[in-house]
C-alpha positions in Angstrom: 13.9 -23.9 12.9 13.7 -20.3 13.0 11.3 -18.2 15.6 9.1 -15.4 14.3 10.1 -12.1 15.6 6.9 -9.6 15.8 8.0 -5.9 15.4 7.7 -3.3 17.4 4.9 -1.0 17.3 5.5 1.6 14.8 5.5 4.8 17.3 7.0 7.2 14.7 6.0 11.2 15.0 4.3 11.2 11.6 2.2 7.9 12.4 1.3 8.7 15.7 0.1 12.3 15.1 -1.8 11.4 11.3 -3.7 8.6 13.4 -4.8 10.9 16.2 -5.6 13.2 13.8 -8.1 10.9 12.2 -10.2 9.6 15.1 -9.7 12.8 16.5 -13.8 13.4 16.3 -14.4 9.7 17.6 -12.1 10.0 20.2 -13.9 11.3 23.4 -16.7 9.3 22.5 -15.0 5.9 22.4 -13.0 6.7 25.5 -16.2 7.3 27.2 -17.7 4.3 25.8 -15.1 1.7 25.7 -14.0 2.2 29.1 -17.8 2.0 30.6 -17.1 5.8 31.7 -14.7 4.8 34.1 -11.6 6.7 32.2 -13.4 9.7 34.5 -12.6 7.8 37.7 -9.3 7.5 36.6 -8.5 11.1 35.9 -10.5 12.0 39.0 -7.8 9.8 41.2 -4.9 11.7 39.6 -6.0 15.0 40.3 -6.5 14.1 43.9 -4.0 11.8 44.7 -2.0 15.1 42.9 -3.5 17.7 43.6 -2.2 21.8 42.9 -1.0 23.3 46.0 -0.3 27.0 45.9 -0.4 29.0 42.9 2.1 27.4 40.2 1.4 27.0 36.8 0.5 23.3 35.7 1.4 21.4 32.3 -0.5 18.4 30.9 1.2 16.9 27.9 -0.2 14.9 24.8 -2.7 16.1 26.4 -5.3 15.1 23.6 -8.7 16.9 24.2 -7.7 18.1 27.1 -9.6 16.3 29.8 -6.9 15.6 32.1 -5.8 19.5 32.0 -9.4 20.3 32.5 -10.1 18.0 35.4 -6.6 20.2 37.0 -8.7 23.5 36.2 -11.3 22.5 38.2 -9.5 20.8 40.5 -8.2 24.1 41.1 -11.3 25.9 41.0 -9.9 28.0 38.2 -7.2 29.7 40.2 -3.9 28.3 38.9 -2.7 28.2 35.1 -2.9 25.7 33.4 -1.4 24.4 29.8 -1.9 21.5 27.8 0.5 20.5 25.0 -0.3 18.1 22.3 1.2 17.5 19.0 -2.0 16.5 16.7 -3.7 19.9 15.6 -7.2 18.0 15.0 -6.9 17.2 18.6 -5.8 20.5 20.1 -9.3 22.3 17.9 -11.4 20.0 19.9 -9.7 20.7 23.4 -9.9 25.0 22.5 -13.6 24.2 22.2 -13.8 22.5 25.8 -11.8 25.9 27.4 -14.0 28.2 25.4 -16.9 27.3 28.1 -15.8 28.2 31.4 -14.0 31.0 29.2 -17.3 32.5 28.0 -19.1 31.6 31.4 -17.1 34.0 33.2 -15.2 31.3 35.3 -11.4 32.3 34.6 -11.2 35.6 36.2 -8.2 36.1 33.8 -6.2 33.1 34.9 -4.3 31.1 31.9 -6.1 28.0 30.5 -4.9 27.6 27.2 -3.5 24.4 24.6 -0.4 24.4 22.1 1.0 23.0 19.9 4.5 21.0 21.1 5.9 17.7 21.1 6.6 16.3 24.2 9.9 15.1 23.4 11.1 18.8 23.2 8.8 20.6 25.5 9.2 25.5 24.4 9.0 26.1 28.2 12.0 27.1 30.7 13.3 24.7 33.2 11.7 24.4 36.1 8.1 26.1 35.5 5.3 23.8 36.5 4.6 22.6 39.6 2.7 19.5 38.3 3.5 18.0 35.0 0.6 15.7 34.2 0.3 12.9 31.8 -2.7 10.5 30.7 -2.6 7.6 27.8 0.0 9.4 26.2 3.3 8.3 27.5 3.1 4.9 25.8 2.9 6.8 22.6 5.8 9.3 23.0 8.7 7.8 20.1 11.1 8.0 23.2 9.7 7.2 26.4 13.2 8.5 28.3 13.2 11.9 26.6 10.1 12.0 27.5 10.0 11.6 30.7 13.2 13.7 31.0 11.7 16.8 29.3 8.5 16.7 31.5 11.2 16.6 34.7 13.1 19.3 33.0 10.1 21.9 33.2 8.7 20.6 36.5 9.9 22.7 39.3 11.9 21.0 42.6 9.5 19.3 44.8 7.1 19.4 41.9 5.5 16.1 40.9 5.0 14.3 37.5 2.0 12.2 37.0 2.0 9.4 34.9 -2.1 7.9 34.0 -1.1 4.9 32.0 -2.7 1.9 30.8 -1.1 -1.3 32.8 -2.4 -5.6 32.4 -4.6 -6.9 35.5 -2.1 -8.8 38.1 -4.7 -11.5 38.5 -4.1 -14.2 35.7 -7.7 -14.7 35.1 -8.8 -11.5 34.7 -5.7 -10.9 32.4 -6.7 -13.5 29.9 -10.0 -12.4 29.9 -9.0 -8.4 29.5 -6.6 -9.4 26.8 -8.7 -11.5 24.8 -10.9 -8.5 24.8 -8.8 -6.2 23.9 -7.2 -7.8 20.9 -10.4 -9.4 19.5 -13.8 -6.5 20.5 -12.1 -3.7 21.1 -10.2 -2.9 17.6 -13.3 -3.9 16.0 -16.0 -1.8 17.7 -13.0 1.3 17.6 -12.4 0.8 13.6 -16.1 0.5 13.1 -17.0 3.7 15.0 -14.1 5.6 14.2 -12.6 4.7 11.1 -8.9 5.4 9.7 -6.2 4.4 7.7 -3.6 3.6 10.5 -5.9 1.1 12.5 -5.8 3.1 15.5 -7.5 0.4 17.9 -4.9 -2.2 16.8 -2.2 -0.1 18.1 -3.7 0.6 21.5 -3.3 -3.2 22.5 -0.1 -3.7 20.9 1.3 -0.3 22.3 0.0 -1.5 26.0 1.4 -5.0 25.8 4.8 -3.8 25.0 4.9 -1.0 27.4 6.8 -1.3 30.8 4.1 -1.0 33.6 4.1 -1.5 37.4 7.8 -1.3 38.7 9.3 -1.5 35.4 7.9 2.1 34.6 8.2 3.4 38.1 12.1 2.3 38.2 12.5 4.3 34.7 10.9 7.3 35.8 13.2 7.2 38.7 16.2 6.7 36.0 15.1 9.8 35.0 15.2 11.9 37.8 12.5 11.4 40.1 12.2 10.5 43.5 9.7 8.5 45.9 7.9 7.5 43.0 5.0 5.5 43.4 2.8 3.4 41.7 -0.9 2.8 42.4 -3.2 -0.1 40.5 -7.0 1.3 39.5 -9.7 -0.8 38.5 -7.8 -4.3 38.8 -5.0 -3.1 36.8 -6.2 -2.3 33.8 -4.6 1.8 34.7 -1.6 2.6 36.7 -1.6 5.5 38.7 2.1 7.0 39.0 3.3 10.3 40.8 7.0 11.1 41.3 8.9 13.9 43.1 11.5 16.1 41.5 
């Protein structure tokens, strides 16, 4: 008797950036919603368990919309540069839109704040540039987790840190089973209804978590990598890992 294999998720380039593209209008709004708003809290730890010191440019990769690199602006109250990369164009129009305001309020004082276009995988900076290269829900869908990782230690300067905000499964077996339950059975459906697409986006966010190392397993590739005294910190039960490594 044979055993069913299931796949892998499909993390292709072309996939990953069409499927962004098309709930790219949805996409703040179900963050917000599905998570209960607490997707603020998270980016609000990693900015202060991280936060910029000095006067060093930052870099945010698939950076999406641009929260994360936002929350680092203000974090540092507009006084350091700060660049957020993404590969899905739809997404990058949105994020412009979000640094047009403290852009047109006055706020910038003619320090950088700007998004591109780049995949993560083969990052158009120099070596060692950024003294914080940040990351939130979008490791997971990089093709090649390593390069990855490896290219965002490439451009982050020594004694620089990379942040890793990543989507992790509650340690407590009860609240697992209920969280997962959830996620495969009311999330996809509410995130399909409310933003439709052709590459069932809120399918693949459960299947991408499950099969993506978290805890120690992600920490101990991260220090494969190149990084040092990385650590790993739980938020909200588990459902988001918190992880900051030194180059």
């Amino acid at each position: 008797m044979s055993v069913a294999t299931v796949p892998p998720v499909d993390k292709s380039e072309r996939r990953i950036r069409q499927m962004f593209g098309e709930i790219s209008a949805r996409y703040d709004f179900l963050n917000h919603f599905l998570s209960g708003g607490t997707d603020w809290y998270w980016r609000w730890r990693a900015v202060t368990a991280a936060p910029p010191i000095g006067e060093a440019p930052i870099l945010d990769v698939c950076t999406g919309t641009g929260d994360l690199a936002l929350a680092y602006w203000k974090k540092a109250r507009g006084h350091v540069p700060v660049v957020g990369a993404d590969f899905t164009e739809e997404m990058l129009i949105l994020a412009d839109r979000k640094a047009a305001k403290p852009q047109a309020a006055g706020r910038m004082d003619g320090v950088e704040f700007v998004f591109l276009q780049a995949d993560t995988q083969a990052l158009p900076f120099p070596d060692e540039t950024f003294q914080i290269v940040s990351v939130a829900f979008g490791l997971r869908n990089v093709t090649d987790t390593a390069r990855g990782l490896r290219e965002m230690i490439r451009v982050c300067r020594p004694g620089g840190r990379v942040v890793v905000l990543e989507f992790s499964l509650p340690g407590n077996r009860l609240l697992r089973a209920a969280y997962c339950w959830y996620f495969k059975n009311v999330l996809p459906r509410i995130g399909q209804l409310l933003a439709r697409n052709s590459q069932q986006a809120y399918n693949y966010l459960p299947s991408s978590v499950s099969e993506f190392p978290y805890g120690e397993r992600l920490a101990g590739l991260m220090r494969e990598c190149g990084l040092s005294t990385v650590t790993h910190t739980p938020l909200t039960f588990g459902v988001a890992t918190l992880y900051i490594g030194t180059k």
